[in-house]
C-alpha positions in Angstrom: 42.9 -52.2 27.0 40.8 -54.5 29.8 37.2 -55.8 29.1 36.3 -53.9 31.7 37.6 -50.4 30.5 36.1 -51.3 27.0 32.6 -51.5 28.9 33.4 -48.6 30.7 34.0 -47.0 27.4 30.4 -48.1 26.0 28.6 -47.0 29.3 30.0 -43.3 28.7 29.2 -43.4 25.1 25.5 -44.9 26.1 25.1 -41.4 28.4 26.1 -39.7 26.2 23.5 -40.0 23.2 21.2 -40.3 25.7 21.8 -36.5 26.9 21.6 -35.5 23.4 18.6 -37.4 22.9 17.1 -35.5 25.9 18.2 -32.2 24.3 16.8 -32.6 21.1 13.6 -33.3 22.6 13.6 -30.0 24.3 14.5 -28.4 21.4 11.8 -30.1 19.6 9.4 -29.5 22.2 10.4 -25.5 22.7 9.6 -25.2 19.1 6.6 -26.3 19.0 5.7 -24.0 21.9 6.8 -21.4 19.5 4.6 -22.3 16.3 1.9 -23.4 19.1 2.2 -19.4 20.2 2.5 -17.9 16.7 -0.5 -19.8 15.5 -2.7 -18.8 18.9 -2.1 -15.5 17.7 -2.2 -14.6 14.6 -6.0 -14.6 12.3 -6.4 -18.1 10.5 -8.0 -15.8 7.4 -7.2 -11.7 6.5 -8.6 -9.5 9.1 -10.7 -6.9 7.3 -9.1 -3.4 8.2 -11.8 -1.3 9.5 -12.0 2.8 8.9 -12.2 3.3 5.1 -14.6 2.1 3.0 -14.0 0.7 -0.4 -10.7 0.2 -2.1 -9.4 2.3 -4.8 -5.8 1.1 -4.5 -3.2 0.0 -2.1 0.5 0.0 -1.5 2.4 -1.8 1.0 6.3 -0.3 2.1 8.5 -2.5 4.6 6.4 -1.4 7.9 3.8 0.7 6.6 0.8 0.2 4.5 -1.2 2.9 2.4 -4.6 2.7 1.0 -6.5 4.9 -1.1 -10.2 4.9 -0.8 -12.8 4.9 -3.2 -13.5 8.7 -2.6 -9.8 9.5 -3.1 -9.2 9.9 0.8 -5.7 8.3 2.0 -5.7 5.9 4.6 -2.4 4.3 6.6 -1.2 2.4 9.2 1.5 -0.2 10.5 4.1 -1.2 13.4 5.1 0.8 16.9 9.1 0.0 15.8 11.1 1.3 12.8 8.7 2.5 11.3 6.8 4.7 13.2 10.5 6.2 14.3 10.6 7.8 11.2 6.3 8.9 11.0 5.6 7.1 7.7 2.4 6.8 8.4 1.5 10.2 8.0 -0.7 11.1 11.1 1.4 13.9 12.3 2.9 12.0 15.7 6.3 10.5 16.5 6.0 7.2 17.8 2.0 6.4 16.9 0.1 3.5 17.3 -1.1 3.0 13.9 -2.7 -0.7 14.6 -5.7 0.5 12.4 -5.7 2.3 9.1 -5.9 6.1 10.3 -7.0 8.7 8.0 -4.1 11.2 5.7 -5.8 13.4 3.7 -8.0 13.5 1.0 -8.3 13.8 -2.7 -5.0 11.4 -3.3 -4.8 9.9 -7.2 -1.9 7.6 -6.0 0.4 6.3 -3.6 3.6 4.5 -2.8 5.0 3.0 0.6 8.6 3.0 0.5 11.0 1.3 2.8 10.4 4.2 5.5 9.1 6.9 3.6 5.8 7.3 1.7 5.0 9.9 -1.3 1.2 10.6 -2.9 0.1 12.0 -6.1 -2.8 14.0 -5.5 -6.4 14.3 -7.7 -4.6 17.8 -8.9 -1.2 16.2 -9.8 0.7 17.7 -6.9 3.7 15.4 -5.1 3.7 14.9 -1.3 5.6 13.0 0.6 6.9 12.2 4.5 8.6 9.7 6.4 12.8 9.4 6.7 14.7 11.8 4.9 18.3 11.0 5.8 19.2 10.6 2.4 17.1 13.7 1.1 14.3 10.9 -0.6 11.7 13.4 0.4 13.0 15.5 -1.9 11.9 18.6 -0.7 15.8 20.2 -0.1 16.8 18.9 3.0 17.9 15.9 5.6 15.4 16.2 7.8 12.4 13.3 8.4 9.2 14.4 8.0 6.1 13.4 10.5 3.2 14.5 8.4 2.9 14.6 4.7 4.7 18.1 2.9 4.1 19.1 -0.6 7.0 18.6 -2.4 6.0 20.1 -6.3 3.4 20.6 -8.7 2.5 19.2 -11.7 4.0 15.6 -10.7 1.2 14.0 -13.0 -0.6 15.0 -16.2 -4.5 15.9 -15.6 -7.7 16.2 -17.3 -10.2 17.9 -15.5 -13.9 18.5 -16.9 -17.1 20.2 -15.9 -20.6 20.1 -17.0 -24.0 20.2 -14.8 -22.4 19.9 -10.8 -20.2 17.0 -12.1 -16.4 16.8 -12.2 -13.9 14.5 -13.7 -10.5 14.0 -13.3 -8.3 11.7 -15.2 -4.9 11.0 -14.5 -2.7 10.7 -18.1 -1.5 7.0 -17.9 -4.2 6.1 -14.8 -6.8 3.8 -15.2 -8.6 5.2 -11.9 -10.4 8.6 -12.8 -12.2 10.1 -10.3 -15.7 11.6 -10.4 -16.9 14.3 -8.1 -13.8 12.9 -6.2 -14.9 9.0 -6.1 -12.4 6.7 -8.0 -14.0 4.6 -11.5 -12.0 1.8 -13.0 -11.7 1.9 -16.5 -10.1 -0.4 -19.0 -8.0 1.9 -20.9 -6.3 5.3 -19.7 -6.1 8.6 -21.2 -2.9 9.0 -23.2 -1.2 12.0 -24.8 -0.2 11.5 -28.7 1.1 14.4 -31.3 0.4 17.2 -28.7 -3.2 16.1 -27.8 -4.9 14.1 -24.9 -7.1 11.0 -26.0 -9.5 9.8 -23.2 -11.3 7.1 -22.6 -14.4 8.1 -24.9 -17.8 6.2 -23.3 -16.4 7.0 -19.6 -16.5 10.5 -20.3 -19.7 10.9 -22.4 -21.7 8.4 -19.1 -20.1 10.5 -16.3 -22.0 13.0 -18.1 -24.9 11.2 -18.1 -24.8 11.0 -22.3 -25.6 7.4 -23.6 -23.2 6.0 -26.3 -23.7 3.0 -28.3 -21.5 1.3 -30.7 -22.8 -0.3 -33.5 -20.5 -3.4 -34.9 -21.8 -3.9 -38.3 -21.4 -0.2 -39.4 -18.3 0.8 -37.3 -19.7 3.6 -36.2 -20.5 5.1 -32.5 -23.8 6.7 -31.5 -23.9 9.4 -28.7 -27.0 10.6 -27.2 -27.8 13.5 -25.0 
């Protein structure tokens, strides 16, 4: 081999990275057009969702998300794609635009977001669910999807209801979110049921009823006053 084709040899190998050079700078350079884009728009913090006010609990499924509200009320939302194809969103339309959490239904204990399907438990233990259905995950006997929410059974969940004076309690066995005249309370331990009897949360019950309770540490022992 000449000098000369060994130089001709280098030259092509010189234009050569050079090209590639050029075409990982436009790689480079397309994405960061890309992360330049993403960033423009999507929020620096969380976006509060607007509609329901105060959170009782929320569940998030692959495209939808559900929220229960502090007065029990059941609020969703989520993509325009896979998801709303199926309606697990619960609003009742094929093909919605749920950008904003849009209103269920009301008096929910608890909810799940599946993958494309989404079930409640409502404040009177009763199963509902809607969504896709091609593998009978609804549950209510069929194959076919569901656009709005169907009531699948009863007695899904153990309650305790109680009355007294215009207010009503309602306490989920196992839940740590009672409801009182249908708002949602927090407590730190839930009702349980042991040896064929239901144990609840003592001083929640007695102060939804307005009755004072006091415990007294040195003497073990718990006052309640009307």
């Amino acid at each position: 081999m000449t000098p000369n084709e060994h130089r001709s040899g280098d030259g092509e190998r010189g234009i050569d990275m050079e090209q590639q050079n050029r075409t990982s700078i436009k790689a480079l350079w397309a994405l960061l057009a890309v992360i330049l884009t993403l960033t423009a728009v999507m929020p620096a913090v969380p976006a509060q969702a607007s509609g329901a006010e105060g959170v009782g609990a929320i569940s998030a499924g692959d495209n939808q998300s559900l929220l229960v509200a502090a007065d029990s009320s059941l609020w969703a939302w989520g993509s325009v794609d896979y998801n709303m194809s199926f309606g697990q969103s619960g609003s009742g339309l094929w093909g919605d635009l749920a950008y904003a959490p849009t209103k269920i239904m009301d008096g929910v204990a608890s909810a799940s977001a599946g993958g494309s399907h989404s079930m409640v438990i409502k404040n009177d233990g009763s199963l509902w669910a809607w969504g896709y259905n091609g593998r009978g995950q609804l549950g209510n006997g069929s194959t076919s999807d569901s656009k709005e929410p169907i009531k699948i059974m009863d007695g899904a969940a153990k309650t305790v209801t109680a009355n007294n004076g215009g207010t009503t309690v309602v306490l989920t066995i196992g839940s740590a979110t009672p409801t009182v005249n249908g708002s949602i309370v927090e407590i730190d331990q839930p009702g349980i049921l042991l040896g064929g009897r239901t144990l609840v949360p003592l001083r929640f019950v007695a102060e939804a009823f307005g009755v004072a309770v006091d415990w007294d540490a040195a003497a073990h022992k718990v006052a309640i006053t009307s």
